[in-house]
C-alpha positions as CSV (number, residue, x, y, z in Angstrom):
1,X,13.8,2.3,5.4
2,X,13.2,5.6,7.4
3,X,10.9,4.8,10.7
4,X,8.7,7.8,9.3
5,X,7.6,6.0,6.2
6,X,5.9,3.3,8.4
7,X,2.7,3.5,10.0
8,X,2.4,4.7,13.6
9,X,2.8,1.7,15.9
10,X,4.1,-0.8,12.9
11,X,8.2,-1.8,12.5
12,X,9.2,-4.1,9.3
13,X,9.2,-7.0,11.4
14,X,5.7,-6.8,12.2
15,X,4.4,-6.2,8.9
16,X,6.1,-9.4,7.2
17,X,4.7,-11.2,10.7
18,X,1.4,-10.1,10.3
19,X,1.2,-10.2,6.3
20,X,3.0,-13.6,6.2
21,X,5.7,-12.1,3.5
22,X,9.3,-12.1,4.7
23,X,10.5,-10.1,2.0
24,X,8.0,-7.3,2.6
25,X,9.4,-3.6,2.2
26,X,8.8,0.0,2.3
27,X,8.7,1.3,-0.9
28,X,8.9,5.2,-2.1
29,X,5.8,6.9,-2.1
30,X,7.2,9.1,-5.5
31,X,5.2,7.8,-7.9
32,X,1.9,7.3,-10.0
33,X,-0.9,5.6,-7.7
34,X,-4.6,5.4,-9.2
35,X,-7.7,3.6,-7.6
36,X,-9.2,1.9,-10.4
37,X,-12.1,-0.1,-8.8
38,X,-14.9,3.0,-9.2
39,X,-16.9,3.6,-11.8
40,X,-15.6,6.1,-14.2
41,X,-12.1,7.3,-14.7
42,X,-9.5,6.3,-12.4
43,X,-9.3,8.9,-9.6
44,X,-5.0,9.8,-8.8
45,X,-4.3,8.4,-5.6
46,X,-1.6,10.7,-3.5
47,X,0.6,8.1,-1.5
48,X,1.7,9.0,2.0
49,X,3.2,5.6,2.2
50,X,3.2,2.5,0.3
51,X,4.5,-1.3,1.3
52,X,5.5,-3.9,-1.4
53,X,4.5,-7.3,-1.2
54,X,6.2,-8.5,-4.6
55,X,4.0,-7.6,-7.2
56,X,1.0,-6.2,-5.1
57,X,1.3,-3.2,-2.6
58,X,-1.2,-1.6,0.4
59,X,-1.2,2.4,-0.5
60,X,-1.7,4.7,2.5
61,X,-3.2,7.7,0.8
62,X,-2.6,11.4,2.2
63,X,-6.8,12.2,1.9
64,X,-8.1,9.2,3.9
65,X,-7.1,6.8,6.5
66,X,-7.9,3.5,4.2
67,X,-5.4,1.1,2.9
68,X,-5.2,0.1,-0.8
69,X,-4.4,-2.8,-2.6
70,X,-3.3,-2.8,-6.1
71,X,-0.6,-4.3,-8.7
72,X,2.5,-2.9,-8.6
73,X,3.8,-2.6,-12.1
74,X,7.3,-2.8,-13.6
75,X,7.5,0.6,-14.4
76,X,6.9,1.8,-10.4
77,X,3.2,2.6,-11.2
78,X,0.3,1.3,-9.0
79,X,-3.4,0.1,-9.6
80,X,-5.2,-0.2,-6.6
81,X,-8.5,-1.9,-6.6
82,X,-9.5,-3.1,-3.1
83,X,-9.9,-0.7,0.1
84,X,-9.4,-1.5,3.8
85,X,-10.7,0.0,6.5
86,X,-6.9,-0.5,8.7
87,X,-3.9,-1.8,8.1
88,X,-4.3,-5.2,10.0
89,X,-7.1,-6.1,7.5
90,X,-5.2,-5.3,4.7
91,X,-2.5,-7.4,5.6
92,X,-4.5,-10.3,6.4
93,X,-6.0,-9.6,2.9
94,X,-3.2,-10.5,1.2
């Protein structure tokens, strides 16, 4: 896990601290991420980074500063469908 695929100010520790999930983990932002809680077609979410939490995940998009939660799929695919305004919140929303 490269220090530049974590958010500023967060290490690994912290995240699993703070989320409550020991097994937390960085996961590669190559792949299909689409927010599917708006009305209409899903819009393409382009990941900047993304944190696993099993089989959910917080999305850091490049084109805002929220945090996603979705379903992480078995084929590496991601449905997000809750927003956060920071990262702390997310967590907690586990």
């Amino acid at each position: 896990m490269a220090d530049a695929q974590l958010p500023l100010g967060w290490t690994v520790q912290r995240i699993r601290d703070v989320s409550g999930d020991r097994e937390a983990v960085v996961l590669d932002p190559n792949r299909a991420v689409q927010w599917v809680a708006g009305a209409g077609a899903p819009e393409v979410l382009h990941p900047e980074i993304i944190l696993g939490f099993h089989s959910l995940c917080l999305v850091k998009p490049v084109q805002d500063d929220d945090w996603y939660m979705g379903s992480l799929y078995d084929d590496g695919s991601i449905d997000c469908w809750s927003a956060y305004g920071d990262l702390y919140e997310a967590l907690r929303g586990l």
